[in-house]
N, C-alpha and C positions, 0 to 999 in steps of 0.2 A: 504493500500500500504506500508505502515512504518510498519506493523507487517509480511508483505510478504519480505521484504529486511533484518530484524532480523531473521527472520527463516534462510533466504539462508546463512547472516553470521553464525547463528549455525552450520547450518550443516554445512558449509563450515569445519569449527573448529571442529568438529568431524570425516570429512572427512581427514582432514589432520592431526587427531591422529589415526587413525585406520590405513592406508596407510601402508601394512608392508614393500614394498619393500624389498623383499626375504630377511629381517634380519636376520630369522634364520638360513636359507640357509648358507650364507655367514657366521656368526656364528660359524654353524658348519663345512663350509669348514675353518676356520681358527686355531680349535680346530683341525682338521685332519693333518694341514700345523706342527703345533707346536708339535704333537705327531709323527711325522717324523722327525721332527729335532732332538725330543732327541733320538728317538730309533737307528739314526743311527749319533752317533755324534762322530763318528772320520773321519767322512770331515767338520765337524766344528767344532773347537776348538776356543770357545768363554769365555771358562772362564776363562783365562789368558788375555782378551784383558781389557787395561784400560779404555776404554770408557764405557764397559758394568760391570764390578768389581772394586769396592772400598775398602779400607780397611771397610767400615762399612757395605756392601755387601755382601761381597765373599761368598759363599757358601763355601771355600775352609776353609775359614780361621772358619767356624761355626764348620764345621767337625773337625777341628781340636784343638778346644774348647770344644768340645765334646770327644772327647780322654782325654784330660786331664782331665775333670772333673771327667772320669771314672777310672781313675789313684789315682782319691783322690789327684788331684792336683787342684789348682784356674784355672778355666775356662779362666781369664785373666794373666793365666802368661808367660812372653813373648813376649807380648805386642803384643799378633796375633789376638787374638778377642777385638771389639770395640763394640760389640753389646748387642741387651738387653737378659737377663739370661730368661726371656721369650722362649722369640720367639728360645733361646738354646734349653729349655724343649721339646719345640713343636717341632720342626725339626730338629735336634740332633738325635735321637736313629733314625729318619730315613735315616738318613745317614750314619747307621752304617748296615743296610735291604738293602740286594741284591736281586731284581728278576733275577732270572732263566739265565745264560748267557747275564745279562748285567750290566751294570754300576750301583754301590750301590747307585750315586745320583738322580739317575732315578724317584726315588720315591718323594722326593723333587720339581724335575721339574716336575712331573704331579699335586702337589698343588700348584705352580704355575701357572701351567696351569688353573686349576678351581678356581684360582684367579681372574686370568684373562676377564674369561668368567661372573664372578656372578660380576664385575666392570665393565663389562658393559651393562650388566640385569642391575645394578644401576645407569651408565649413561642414557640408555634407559626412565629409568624412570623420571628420573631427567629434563631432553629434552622436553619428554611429557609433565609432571604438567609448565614448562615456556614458553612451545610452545601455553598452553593453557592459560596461563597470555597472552602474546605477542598478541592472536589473541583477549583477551576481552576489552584490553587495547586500540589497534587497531581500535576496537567497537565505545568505550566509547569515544574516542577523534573523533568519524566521520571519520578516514581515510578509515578503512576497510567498503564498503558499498556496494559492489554489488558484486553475484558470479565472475564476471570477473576478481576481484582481486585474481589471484591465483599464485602469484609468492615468496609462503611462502613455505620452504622448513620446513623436518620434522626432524627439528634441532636432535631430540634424535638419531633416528635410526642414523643419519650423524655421533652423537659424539661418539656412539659404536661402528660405524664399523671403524672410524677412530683409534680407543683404540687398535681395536682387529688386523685391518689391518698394524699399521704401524709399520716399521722397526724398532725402537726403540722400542717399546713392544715386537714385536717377539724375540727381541736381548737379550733383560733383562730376557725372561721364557726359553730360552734353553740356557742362557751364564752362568745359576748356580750363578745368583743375587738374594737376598729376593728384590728386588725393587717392583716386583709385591705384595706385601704382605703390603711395605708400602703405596703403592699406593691404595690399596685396603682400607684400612684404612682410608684414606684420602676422600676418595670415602664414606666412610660409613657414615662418621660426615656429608657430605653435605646431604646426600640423609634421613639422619634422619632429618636435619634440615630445608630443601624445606619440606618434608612431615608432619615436625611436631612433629616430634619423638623423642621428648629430651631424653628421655635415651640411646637411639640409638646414637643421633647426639655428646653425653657428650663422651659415650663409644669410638668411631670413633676418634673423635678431641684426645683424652689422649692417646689413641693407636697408634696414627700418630706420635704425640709428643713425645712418651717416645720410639719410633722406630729412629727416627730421629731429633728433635729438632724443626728442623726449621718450622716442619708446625704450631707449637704455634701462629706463625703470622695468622691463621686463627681465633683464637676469635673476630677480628675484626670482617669480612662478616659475621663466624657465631651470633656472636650479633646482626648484623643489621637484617641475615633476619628473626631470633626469634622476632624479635621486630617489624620490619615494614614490612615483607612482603617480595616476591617475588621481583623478577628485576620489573621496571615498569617505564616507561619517568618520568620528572621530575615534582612534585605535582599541579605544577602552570598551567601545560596544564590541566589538569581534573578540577580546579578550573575554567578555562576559557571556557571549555566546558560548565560546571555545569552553572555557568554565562549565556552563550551563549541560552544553551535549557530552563532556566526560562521565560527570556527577551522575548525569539520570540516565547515561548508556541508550540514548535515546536515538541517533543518528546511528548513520550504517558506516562503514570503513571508507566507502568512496566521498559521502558527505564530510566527513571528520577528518581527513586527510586533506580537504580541500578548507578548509576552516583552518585546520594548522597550517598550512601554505600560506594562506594567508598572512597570521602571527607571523610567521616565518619569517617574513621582508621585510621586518622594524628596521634590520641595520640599514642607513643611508650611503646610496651606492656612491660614495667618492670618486671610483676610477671612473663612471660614465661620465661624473661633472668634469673633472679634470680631461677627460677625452674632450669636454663638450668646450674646455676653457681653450685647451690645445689649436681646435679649430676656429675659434674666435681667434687667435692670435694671428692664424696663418691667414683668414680670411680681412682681417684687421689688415695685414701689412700688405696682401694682394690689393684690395683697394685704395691702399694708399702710394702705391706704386701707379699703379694709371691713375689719379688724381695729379698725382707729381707729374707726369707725363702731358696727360691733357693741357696743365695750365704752367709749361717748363718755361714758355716764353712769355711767362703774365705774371709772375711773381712766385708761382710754385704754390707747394703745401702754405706757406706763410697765410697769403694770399686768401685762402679757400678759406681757410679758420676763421679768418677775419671777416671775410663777405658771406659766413653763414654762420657757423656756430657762435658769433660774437655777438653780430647780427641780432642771432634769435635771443638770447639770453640781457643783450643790451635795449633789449625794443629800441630800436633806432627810428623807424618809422612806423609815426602816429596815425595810419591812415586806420578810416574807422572799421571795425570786426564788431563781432559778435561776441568777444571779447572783453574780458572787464579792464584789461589792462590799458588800453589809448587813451580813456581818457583822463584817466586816473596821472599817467605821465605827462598828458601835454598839459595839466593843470598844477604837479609837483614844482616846488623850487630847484632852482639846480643843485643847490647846495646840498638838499635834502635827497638828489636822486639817487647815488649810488648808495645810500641805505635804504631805501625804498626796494633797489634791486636787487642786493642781499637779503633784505627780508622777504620778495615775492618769490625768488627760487630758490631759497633754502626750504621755504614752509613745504611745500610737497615734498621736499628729501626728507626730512624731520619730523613733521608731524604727523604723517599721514598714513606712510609707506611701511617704517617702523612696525607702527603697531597692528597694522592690518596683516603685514607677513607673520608676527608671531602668533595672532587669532585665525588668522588662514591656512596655516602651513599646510594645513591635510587638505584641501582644495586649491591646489596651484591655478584651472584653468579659471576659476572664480576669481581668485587673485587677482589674473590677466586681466580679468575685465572691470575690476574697480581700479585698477593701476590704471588704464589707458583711460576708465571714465573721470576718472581727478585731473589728469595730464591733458585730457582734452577741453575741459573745463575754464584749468589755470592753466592754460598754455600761453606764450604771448600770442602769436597769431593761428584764432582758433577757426574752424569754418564748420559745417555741415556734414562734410563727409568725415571728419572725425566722431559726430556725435553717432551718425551711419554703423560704423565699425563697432561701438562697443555695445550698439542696440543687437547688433545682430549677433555677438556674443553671449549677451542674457538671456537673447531666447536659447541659447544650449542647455539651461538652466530651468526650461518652464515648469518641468516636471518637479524641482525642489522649491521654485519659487510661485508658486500657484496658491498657494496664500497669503502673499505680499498686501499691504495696507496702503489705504489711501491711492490704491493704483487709478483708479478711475480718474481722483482730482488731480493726481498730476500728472495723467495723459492730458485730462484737457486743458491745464495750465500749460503745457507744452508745447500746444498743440498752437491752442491761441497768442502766445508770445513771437512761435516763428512764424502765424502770418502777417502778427503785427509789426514784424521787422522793417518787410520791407515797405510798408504803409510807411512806418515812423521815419526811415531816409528819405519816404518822397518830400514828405511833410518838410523835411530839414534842406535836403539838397536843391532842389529841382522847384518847390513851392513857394519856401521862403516863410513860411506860417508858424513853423516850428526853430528850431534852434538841439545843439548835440545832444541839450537834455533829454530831448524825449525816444533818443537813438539808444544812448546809453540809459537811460531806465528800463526800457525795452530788454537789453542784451545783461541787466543786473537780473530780471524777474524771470530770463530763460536761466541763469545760471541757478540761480535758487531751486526753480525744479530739478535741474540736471540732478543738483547736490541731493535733493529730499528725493529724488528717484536711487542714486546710489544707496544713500543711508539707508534707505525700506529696506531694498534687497540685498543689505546685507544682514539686518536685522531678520528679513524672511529667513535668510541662506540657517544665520544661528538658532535661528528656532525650528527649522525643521530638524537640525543637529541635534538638538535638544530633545524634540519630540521620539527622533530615533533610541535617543539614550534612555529615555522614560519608558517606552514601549519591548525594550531591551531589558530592563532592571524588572519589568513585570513580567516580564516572561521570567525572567528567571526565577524570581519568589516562587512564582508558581510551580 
C-alpha cells in the first residue's frame, strides 16, 4: 500500500512536468505580438520613453557609439555611450544594416526578440528541475501523499509565459533597450547553476556583471546553490522526518534510504564553489582581454571603468528614470554628494543582502530574486525591463507563494503608478502644467510597491517554511 501511494506521488510529479499547457502556442503567439511591434513602429514610439531607455540602454545612444568608433573616434566621447565595448562589437554594425524599407534598428530588435524567447526556454527549464525538488521535498517531509493532492501548479511554464507575456518585457524588445540581453545573461548564470553547469553558470554571472554591475550581488545564491542544492524547506524538517520514519519503522528501505540521502548532503560542497570561482576568474580575464583590445586605441581598460562602472555608481547623469535617485542628486549640494553616494551604495551591500543570505541560505533561487528585486529598485538607472526579470522569477515560486498578503493592493498600486508615469512626463515635459514633482512622486509610489511587493513574498516564502515545520512537528507527535 506504501509503494502504491509513492508511485501515484511519482507520477503525480511527472505528470505535473510534462503538462504543457499550450507553452509553445503562446510562445509563439508572443514572438508574432513582438515582430508586429517592430515592423510597424511608428505608432509606437518607445525609444524615447524613460521608463523603457537608460543612458546604459539606449539603443540610440549604442548607434551612436558606433558612429564614432567608425570615425576613428572613442566610442565614449561625449559622454553618450555608458556601455560595455562588447556588447558595441556585437550590435553596432547592426545598427548600421537596413532591411529592405525599414528601420536600420530592426535588426537589433529581432535579437532581442530571440532573446527573449531562449530566456524563457531557460526559465522553463529552471521551473521544471524546482518544481521537481518542491514535489520530492513534499514527499520526503509526508505532506504530499495521495493523488488528491493536486493543487501544485507548473511553476516553469507560469514563469515563461509570465517573461514573455508581460508588459515590461514587451516594452524593453521593441522600445530599442539591450535590457533583454542583460536579462538574458542573468538568466544564463542561474540556469547553468540549478543545472550544474559551472562554466555556463561563471560565463552568465560575469556577463551580467560586466553589462550592468549590479547583478554581482548574485555570487551570493549562486554560491549557495553550487554548494547546497536547490531551494528546499529548512534542514530541520527532513531531520525530523528522518527521526520520525526510524522510530515508528514506518517507511520501506527504498523511502528511508532516500530521506537519508537527503540528510546526507548537509556538508557544503567547497570544491564545486571553488570550480565555480576558478571559472569566474578565467572568464573574468577573457573579457577583459577583448575589452583591452576593442578600446587599445581609446584609452584601454582605464577608459571603460571610467565611462561605465564609474559612471553607474557616480550617477553622473540626471536624466529622469523611474528611478528614485535623479532627482534626489540634481537637488543634493555638492559638498554633500559624495556622502550621499557612499550612503546610497553601501545601503544594498549592508543592509539588505547580509541579512537576507543568512535567512535565505536554504532557498538560493529565492535569494536571486529578492537580490535583483532590491538592485532593480535602488539601482541608479533603473527601467522596466528590470522590474520584467525578477516578476518572472517569483512566478517560479507560485506554488510557495500563493498565500502572499495584500497581493491584490499592490498589483493595482502597481499597476496604476506605471500608467501614470508616462501621463506625469507628458504633464512635465511636453505640457508644461506640471513640473519634476509630479514625475518623481510618481517613480517614489512605484518604488514603495516594488518594496511592499518584495517584503510580502518574503514574508509569504517564511511562512510557508514555517507552516512546513508545524505540519512536520505534528506528524511526528503523532
Amino acid at each position: 500500500m506504501k509503494e502504491e501511494k509513492k508511485d501515484v506521488g511519482g507520477d503525480m510529479a511527472e505528470k505535473e512536468l510534462q503538462t504543457p499547457y499550450g507553452f509553445w502556442i503562446w510562445a509563439t503567439a508572443s514572438a508574432i505580438l513582438r515582430l508586429f511591434f517592430i515592423f510597424f513602429p511608428e505608432y509606437f514610439k518607445l525609444s524615447s520613453r524613460p521608463e523603457v531607455s537608460t543612458p546604459l540602454t539606449s539603443l540610440r545612444r549604442l548607434a551612436e557609439a558606433y558612429w564614432l568608433k567608425q570615425s576613428s573616434m572613442s566610442p565614449y566621447a561625449g559622454s553618450m555611450y555608458h556601455g560595455s565595448p562588447l556588447l558595441l562589437s556585437i550590435l553596432g554594425p547592426l545598427t548600421s544594416q537596413r532591411i529592405k524599407g525599414h528601420s536600420s534598428h530592426q535588426l537589433c530588435s529581432l535579437v532581442f526578440v530571440i532573446a527573449d524567447i531562449l530566456s524563457a526556454v531557460l526559465l522553463r527549464a529552471i521551473g521544471q528541475k524546482l518544481l521537481k525538488t518542491y514535489i520530492m521535498n513534499l514527499k520526503q517531509l509526508g505532506v504530499l501523499r495521495s493523488s488528491q493532492d493536486r493543487g501544485i501548479l507548473p511553476c516553469g511554464d507560469i514563469a515563461a509565459l509570465v517573461y514573455l507575456w508581460n508588459p515590461f518585457t514587451i516594452l524593453s524588445c521593441v522600445g530599442l533597450s539591450t535590457s533583454p540581453i542583460e536579462n538574458f545573461a542573468v538568466i544564463v548564470s542561474l540556469y547553468g547553476a540549478v543545472t550544474r553547469k559551472i562554466p555556463l553558470a561563471a560565463f552568465g554571472f560575469i556577463m551580467a556583471t560586466h553589462l550592468s554591475l549590479y547583478p554581482a550581488s548574485l555570487v551570493v545564491p549562486l554560491i549557495f546553490l553550487l554548494g547546497s542544492g536547490l531551494d528546499a524547506p529548512p534542514i530541520k524538517n527532513f531531520l525530523q522526518t528522518r527521526d520520525r520514519g526510524v522510530e515508528n519503522g514506518s517507511t520501506s528501505d527504498v523511502s528511508k534510504q532516500d530521506k537519508l540521502t537527503r540528510t546526507t548532503q548537509l556538508p557544503f560542497l567547497w570544491r564545486t564553489v571553488l570550480h565555480f570561482v576558478f571559472w569566474v576568474l578565467v572568464w573574468s580575464i577573457y573579457v577583459l582581454v577583448l575589452c583591452s583590445l576593442s578600446l587599445k586605441q581609446y584609452g584601454g581598460l582605464e577608459e571603460m571603468f571610467k565611462r561605465t562602472y564609474r559612471f553607474i555608481l557616480s550617477i553622473e547623469d540626471l536624466s529622469p528614470t523611474i528611478g528614485v535617485f535623479w532627482y534626489l542628486f540634481a537637488e543634493v549640494f555638492d559638498f554633500a554628494r559624495s556622502y550621499v553616494l557612499i550612503v546610497f551604495n553601501l545601503y544594498i551591500l549592508l543592509t539588505s543582502l547580509p541579512p537576507l543570505a543568512f535567512r535565505l541560505k536554504h532557498r538560493p533561487c529565492f535569494l536571486a530574486f529578492v537580490y535583483l528585486a532590491i538592485s532593480s529598485i535602488l539601482k541608479s538607472y533603473p527601467s522596466v525591463g528590470d522590474a520584467a526579470l525578477y516578476l518572472s522569477l517569483w512566478a517560479l515560486f507560485v506554488n510557495e507563494l500563493s498565500d502572499i498578503d495584500h497581493l491584490f493592493f499592490i498589483l493595482c498600486g502597481s499597476i496604476g503608478f506605471s500608467l501614470l508615469s508616462p501621463v506625469m512626463h507628458n504633464i512635465w515635459i511636453w505640457r508644461g502644467t506640471g513640473n519634476a514633482n509630479f514625475y518623481y512622486a510618481n517613480a517614489m509610489g512605484y518604488a514603495c510597491f516594488q518594496f511592499m511587493f518584495v517584503g510580502e513574498s518574503v514574508n509569504a516564502m517564511l511562512d510557508h517554511d514555517q507552516a512546513l515545520n508545524k505540519a512536520t512537528a505534528k506528524m511526528t507527535k503523532n
